[in-house]
C-alpha positions as CSV (number, residue, x, y, z in Angstrom):
1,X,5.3,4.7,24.5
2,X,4.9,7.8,26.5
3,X,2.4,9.5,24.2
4,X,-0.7,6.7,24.1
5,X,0.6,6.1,27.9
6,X,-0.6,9.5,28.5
7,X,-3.3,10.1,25.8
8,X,-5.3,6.7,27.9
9,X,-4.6,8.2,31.5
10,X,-6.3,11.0,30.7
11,X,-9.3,9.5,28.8
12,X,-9.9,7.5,32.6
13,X,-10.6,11.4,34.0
14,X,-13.7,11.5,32.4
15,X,-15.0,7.8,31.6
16,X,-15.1,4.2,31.4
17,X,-12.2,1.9,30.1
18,X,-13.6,-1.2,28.1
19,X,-11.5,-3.7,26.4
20,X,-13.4,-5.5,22.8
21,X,-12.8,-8.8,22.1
22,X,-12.3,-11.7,25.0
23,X,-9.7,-13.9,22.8
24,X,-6.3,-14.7,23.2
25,X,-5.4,-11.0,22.0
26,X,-7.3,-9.7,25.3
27,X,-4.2,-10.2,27.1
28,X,-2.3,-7.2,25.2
29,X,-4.7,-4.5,25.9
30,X,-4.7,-6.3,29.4
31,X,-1.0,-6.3,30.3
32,X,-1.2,-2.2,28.5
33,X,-3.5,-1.1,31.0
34,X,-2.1,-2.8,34.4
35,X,1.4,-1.4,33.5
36,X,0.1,1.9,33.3
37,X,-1.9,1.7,36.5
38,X,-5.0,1.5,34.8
39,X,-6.8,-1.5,37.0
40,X,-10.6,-0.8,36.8
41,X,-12.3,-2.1,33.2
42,X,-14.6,-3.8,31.6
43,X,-14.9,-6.1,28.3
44,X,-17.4,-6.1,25.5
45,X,-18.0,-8.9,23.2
46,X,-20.4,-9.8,20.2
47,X,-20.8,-13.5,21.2
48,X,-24.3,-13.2,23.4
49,X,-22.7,-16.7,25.0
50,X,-20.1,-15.0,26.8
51,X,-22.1,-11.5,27.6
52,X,-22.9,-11.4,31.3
53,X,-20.1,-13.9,32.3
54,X,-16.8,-12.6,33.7
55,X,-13.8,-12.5,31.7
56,X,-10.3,-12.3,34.1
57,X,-12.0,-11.0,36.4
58,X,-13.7,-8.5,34.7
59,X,-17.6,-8.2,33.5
60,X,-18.3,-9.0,29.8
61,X,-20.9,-6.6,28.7
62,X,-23.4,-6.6,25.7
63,X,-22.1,-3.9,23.1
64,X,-25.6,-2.1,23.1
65,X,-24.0,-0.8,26.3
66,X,-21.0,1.1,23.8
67,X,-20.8,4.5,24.3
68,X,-19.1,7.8,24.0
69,X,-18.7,7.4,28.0
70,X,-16.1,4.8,27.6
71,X,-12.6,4.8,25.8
72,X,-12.4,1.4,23.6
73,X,-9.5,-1.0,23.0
74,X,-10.1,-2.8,20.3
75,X,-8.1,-6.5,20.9
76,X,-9.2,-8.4,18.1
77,X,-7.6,-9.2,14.8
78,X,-10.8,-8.2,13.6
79,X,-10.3,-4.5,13.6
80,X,-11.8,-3.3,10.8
81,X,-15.3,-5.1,11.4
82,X,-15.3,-3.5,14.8
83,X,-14.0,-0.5,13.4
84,X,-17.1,-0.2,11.5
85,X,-19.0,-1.6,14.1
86,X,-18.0,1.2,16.4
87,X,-18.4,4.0,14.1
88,X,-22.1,3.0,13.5
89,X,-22.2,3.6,17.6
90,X,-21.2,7.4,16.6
91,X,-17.6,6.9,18.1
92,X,-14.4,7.4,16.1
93,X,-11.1,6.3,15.7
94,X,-8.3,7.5,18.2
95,X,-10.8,9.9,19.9
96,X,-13.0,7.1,21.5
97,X,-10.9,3.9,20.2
98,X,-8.0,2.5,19.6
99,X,-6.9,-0.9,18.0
100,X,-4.7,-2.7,21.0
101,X,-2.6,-4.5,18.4
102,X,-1.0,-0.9,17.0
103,X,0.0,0.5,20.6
104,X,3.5,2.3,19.0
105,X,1.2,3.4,16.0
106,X,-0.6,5.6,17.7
107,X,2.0,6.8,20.1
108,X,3.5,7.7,17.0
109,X,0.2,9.7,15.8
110,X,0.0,11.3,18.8
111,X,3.6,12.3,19.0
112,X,3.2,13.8,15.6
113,X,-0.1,15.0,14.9
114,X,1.1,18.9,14.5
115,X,3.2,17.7,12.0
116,X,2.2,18.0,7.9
117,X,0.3,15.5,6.3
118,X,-0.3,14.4,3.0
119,X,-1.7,17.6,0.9
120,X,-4.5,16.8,-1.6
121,X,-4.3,17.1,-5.3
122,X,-7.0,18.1,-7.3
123,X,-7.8,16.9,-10.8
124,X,-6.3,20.5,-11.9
125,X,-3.1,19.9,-10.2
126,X,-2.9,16.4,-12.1
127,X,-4.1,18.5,-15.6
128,X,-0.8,20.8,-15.0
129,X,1.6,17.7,-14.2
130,X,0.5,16.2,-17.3
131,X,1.7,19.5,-18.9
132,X,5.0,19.7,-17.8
133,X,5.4,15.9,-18.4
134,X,5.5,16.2,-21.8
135,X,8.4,18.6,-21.5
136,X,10.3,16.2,-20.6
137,X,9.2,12.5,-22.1
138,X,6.7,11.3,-24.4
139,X,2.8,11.5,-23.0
140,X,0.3,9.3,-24.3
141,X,-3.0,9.4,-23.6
142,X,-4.6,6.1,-22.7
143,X,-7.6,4.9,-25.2
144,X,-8.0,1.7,-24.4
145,X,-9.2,1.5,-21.3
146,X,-13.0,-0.2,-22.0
147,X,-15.4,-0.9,-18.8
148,X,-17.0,-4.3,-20.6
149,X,-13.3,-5.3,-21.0
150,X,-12.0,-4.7,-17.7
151,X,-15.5,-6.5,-16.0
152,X,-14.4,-9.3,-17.8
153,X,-10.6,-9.5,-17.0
154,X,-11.6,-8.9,-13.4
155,X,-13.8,-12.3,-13.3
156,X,-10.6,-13.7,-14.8
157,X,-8.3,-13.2,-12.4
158,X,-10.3,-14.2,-9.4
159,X,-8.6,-12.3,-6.7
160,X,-12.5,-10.9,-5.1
161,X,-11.9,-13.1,-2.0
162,X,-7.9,-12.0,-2.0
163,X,-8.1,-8.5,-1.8
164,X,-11.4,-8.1,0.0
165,X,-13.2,-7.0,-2.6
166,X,-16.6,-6.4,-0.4
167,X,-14.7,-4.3,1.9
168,X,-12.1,-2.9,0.2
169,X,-12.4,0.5,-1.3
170,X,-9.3,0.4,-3.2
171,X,-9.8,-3.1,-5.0
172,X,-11.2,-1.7,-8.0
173,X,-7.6,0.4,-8.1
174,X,-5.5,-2.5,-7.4
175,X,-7.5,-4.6,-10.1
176,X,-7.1,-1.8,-12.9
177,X,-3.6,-1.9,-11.9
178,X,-2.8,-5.5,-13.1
179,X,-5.7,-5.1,-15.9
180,X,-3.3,-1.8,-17.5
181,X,0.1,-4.2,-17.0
182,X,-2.3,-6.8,-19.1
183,X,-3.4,-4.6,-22.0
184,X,0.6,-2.8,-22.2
185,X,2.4,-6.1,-22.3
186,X,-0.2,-8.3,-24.3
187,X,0.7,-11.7,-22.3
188,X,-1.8,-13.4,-24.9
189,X,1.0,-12.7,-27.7
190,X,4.2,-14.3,-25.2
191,X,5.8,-17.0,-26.2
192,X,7.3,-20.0,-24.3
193,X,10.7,-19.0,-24.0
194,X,9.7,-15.2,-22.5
195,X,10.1,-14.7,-18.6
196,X,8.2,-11.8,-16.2
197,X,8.7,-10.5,-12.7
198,X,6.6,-8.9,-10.7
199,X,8.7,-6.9,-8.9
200,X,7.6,-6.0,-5.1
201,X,4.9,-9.0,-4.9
202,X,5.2,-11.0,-1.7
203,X,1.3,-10.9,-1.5
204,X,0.3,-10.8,-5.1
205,X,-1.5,-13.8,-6.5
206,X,-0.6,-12.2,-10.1
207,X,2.2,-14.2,-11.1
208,X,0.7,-17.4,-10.1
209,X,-2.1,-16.3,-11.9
210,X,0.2,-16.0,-15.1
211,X,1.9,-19.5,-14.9
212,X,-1.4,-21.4,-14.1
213,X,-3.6,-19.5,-16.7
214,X,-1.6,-18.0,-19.6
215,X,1.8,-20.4,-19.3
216,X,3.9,-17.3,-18.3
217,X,7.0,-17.9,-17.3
218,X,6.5,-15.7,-14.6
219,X,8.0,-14.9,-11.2
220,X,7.5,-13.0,-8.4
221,X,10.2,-10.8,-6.1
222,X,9.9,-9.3,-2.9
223,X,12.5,-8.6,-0.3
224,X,10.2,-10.1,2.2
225,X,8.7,-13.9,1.9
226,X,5.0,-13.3,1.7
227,X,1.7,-16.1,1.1
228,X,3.2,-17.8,-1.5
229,X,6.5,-17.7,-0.7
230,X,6.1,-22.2,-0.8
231,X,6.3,-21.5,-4.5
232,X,9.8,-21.9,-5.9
233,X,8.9,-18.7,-8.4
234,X,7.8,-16.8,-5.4
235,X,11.5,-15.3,-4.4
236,X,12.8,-13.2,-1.7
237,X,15.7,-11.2,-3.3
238,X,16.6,-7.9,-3.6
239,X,15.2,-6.1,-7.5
240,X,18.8,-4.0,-7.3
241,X,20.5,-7.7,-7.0
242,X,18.7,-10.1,-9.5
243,X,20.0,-13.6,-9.9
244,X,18.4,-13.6,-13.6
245,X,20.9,-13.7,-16.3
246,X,21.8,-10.3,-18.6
247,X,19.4,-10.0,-21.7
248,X,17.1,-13.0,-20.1
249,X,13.8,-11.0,-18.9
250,X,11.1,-10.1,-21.6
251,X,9.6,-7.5,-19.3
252,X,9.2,-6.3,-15.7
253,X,6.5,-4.8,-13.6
254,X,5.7,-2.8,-10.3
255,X,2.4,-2.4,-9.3
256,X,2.3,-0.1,-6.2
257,X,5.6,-0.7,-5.1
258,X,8.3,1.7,-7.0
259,X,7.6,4.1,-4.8
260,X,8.3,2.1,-1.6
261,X,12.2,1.7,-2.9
262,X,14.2,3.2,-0.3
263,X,17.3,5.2,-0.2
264,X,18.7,5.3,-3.9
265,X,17.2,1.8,-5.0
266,X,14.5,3.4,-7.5
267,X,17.8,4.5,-9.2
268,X,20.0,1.6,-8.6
269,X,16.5,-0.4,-10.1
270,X,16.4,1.0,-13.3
271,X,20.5,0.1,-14.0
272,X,19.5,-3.3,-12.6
273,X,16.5,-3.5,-15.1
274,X,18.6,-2.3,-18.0
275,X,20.7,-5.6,-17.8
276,X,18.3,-8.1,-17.3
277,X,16.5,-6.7,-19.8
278,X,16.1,-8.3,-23.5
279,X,16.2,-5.2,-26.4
280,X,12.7,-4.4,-26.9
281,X,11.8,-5.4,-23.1
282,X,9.7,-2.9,-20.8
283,X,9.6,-2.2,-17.4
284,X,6.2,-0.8,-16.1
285,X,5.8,1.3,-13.3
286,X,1.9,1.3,-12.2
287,X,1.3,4.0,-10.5
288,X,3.8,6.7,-11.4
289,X,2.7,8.4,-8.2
290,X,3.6,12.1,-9.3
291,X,2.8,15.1,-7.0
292,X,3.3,18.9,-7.2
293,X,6.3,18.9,-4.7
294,X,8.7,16.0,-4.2
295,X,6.8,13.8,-1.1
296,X,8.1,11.5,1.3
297,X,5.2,10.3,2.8
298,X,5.6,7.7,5.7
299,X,3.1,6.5,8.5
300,X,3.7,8.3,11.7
301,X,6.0,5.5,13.3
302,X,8.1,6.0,10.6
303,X,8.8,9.8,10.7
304,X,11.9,11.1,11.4
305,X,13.4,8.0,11.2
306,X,15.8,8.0,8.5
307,X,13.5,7.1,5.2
308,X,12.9,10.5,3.7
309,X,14.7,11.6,0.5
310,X,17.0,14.4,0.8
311,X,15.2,17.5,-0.6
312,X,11.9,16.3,-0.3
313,X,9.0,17.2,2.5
314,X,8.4,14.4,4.8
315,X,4.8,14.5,5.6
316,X,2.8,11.8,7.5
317,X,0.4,9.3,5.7
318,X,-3.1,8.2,7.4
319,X,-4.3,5.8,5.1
320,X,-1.9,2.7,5.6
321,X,-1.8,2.9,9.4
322,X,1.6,1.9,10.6
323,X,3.0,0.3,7.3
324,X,4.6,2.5,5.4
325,X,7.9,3.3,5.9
326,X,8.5,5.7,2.7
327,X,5.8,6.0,-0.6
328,X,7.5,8.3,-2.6
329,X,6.0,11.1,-4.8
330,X,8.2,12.6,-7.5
331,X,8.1,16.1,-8.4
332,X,8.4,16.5,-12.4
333,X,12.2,17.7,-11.6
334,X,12.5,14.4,-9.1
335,X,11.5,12.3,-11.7
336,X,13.7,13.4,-14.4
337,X,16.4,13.8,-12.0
338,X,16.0,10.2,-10.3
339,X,14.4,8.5,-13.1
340,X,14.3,9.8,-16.4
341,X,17.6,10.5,-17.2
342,X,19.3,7.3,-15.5
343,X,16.8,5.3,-17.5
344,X,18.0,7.0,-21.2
345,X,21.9,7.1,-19.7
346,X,20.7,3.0,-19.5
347,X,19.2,2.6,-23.2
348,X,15.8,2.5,-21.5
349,X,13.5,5.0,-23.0
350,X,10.5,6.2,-21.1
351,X,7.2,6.8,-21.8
352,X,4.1,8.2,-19.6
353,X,0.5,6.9,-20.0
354,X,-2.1,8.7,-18.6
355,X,-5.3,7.8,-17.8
356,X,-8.4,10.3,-18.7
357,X,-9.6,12.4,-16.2
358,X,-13.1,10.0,-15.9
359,X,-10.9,7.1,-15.1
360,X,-8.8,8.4,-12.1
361,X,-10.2,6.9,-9.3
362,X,-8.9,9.8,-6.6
363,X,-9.3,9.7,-2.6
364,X,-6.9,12.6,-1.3
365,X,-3.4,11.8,-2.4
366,X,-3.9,8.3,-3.7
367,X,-4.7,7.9,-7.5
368,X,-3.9,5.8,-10.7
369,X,-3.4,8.4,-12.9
370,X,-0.1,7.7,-14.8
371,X,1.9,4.5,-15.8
372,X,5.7,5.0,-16.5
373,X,6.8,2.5,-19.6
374,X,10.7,2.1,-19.8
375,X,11.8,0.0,-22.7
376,X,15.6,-1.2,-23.9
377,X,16.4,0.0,-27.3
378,X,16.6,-2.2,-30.0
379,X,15.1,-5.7,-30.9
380,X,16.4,-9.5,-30.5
């Protein structure tokens, strides 16, 4: 980690090193700074208990004392409260702080932070994909969408304390997500005998959510175990590589994950959906993350690695810190490439949804503007 090495033995020219948080964690942003020769620092702490006393060593000092004359490693699990914490003390992130626990992130940030990032689309740019869209596939615009309605199926689900929902800026996003999967599949109209996966959904309360409130036979797939994984319906398997039985699933769904698939898998998902499928079953895709040019966007410690699709600009991501190693943005020729015509070659016919303009809730890059329906010809 030659970068952040660097980057911190320079910050000591000009100021104070102090180390926030006095837990277990201390002893990482300890260890960091002795092996780089950095010996003289000092610790900060919100408990008023501990301020004053000494700490390996070390004086623990009141964080009124914070300020833009010392460099901050955050070693706490706690980082975003002290995040926030800091920043109300007029410091920001990687100029005044780091967070100890991400070291090879932000080597990796500092390595690559000439490179390209992200580029913004506006609500014009999103007007013009919706244009060429229908060139190539069915566009729907989405009328259902009512406020009331959605307050209401948010209370239902219960996920406030899950996914943050104080702190989180995104939660209304991920919530709308789950509440557009609701309204397209209509799980009040299943019947006993019909089965749903959510597809990329180690963390996601949503199928349990199904099975203990609706009677869904639902399940849950991730290639990683994740909180529930003590739940037998709760599986780690691979979506290319389903253990479900041809013609057995009713419908499929992907909320913010699609575009994590890796290498060919988006491809190899579809022909995997297409048998499991019943005739007249749907896969939905929410987001369809769609962007003028074809995006691989990966945090910094994953650039230049290997992840990025051929023919498409690998730019870095700063809103998912260091866990992203591909989120994929089609281009309108991508998608048809990739994507539209593999699903009609497998008897899965596509449709986009798109929200109205008033209803895309848009910070840079990220947005849920348009939902991708597959479903298998015919009916049983």
């Amino acid at each position: 980690m030659e970068f952040i090495k660097e980057y911190i033995q320079n910050q000591v020219k000009n100021r104070r090193i102090g180390i926030f948080g006095t837990g277990i964690k201390a002893i990482i942003a300890v260890g960091f700074l002795e092996n780089i020769g950095i010996h003289e620092y000092v610790f900060f702490d919100n408990d008023q208990v501990k301020v004053g006393k000494m700490f390996d060593t070390k004086m623990i000092l009141d964080v009124s004392e914070i300020s833009k004359n010392y460099f901050i490693l955050i070693s706490t699990v706690h980082f975003r409260a002290i995040s926030e914490q800091l920043c109300t003390l007029g410091l920001e992130e990687l100029e005044d702080y780091i967070w100890a626990l991400e070291l090879e992130y932000y080597d990796a940030l500092i390595r690559w932070r000439n490179e390209p990032k992200v580029p913004e689309i506006s609500f014009s740019d999103l007007e013009e994909l919706e244009r060429k869209l229908s060139l190539y596939v069915d566009v729907e615009k989405i009328d259902w969408f009512d406020e009331a309605d959605f307050e209401k199926f948010e209370q239902s689900l219960g996920f406030q304390e899950i996914y943050n929902k104080q702190n989180n800026k995104r939660y209304r996003r991920k919530i709308r997500e789950y509440y557009c999967v609701e309204r397209l599949l209509k799980f009040d109209e299943w019947e006993k005998n019909d089965t749903y996966i959510d597809v990329g959904a180690a963390e996601s309360p949503f199928a349990k959510y199904l099975r203990e409130n609706k009677g869904i036979n639902a399940y849950a797939l991730d290639l990683k175990a994740g909180r529930y994984s003590e739940l037998p319906y709760y599986i780690q398997e691979d979506a290319t590589r389903m253990h479900f039985k041809d013609n057995e699933v009713t419908a499929i769904s992907l909320q913010s994950s699609f575009e994590m698939f890796l290498g060919e898998a988006d491809m190899n998902f579809i022909e995997e959906a297409a048998r499991v499928l019943r005739k007249g079953g749907k896969v939905i895709i929410c987001p369809l993350y769609l962007h003028k040019q074809y995006l691989s966007t990966v945090s910094p410690n994953y650039y230049h690695v290997g992840g990025a699709d051929k023919d498409s600009l690998e730019c870095i991501r700063l809103d998912c810190r260091g866990n992203v190693p591909l989120g994929r943005f089609y281009s309108i020729a991508a998608l048809n490439e990739r994507v539209l015509k593999n699903a009609k070659l497998c008897v899965l016919f596509p449709r986009i949804y798109s929200l109205a303009q008033n209803l895309v809730e848009k910070d840079g890059f990220v947005y849920l503007k348009f939902i991708l329906c597959l479903e298998k010809e015919g009916r049983d």
